[in-house]
N, C-alpha and C positions, 0 to 999 in steps of 0.2 A: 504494500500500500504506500504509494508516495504521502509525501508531507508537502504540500505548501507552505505559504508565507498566507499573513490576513492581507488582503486587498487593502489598498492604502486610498483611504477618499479623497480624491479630487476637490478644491475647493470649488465653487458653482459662479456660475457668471454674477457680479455686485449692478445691484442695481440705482445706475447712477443717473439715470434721465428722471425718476419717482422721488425728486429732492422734496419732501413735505415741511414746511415751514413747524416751527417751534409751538405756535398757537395752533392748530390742526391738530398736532401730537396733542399735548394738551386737552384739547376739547373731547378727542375720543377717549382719552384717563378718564378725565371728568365725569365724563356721562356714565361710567359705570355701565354695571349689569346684572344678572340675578347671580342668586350660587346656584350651582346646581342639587338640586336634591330640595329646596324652595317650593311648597304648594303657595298657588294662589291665596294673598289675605281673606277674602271673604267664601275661601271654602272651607267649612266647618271641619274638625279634627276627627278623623277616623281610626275607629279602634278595630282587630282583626277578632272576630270571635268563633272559634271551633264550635259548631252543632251538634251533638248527637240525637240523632231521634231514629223511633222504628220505621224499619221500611215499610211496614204497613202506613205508616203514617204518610212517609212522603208518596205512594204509590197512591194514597187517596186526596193528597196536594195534585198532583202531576194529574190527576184525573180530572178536576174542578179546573183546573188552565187550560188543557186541555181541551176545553168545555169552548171557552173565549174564541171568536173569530181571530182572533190576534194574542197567540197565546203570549204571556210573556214569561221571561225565565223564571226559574224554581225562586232565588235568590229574591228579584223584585219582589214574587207573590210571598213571600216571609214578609220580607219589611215591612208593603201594605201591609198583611196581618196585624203584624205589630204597632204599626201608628194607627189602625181601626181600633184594636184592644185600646192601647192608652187612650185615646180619646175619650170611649167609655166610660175607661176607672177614673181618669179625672173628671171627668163632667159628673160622675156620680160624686166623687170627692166635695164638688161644687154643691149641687145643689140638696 
């Protein structure tokens, strides 16, 4: 098996006709930009939550979506559930 040497890099053509003034540089500092990994401020903070339930159970979710001309996913049809229920117990809490 021979041996080489590492390839030696070439330096790359300088680009000297793209001279950008002092204020220019500047200005793009300035303006900044997000970090990455940054949600939107007015999108509320989500938690990951593991479910367990019986398959009977979800097999009689998936049946009632199902149902819907537009069914929507298992997921959505939980959440609506859950903001139906809360409404309830707080409106009963209310009155």
């Amino acid at each position: 098996m021979a041996v080489t040497r590492k390839p030696v890099a070439k330096p790359g053509p300088t680009n000297t006709d793209a001279n950008l003034d002092e204020a220019t540089i500047r200005a793009v500092i300035e303006r900044g930009g997000t970090v990455a990994g940054e949600g939107r401020p007015d999108e509320p903070a989500r938690k990951l939550l593991q479910l367990r339930m019986p398959t009977s159970l979800i097999d009689r979710i998936d049946g009632v979506r199902r149902a819907h001309v537009v069914p929507h996913s298992r997921h959505h049809w939980i959440l609506e559930a859950i903001h139906e229920k809360l409404l309830r117990e707080e409106g009963d809490a209310d009155g």
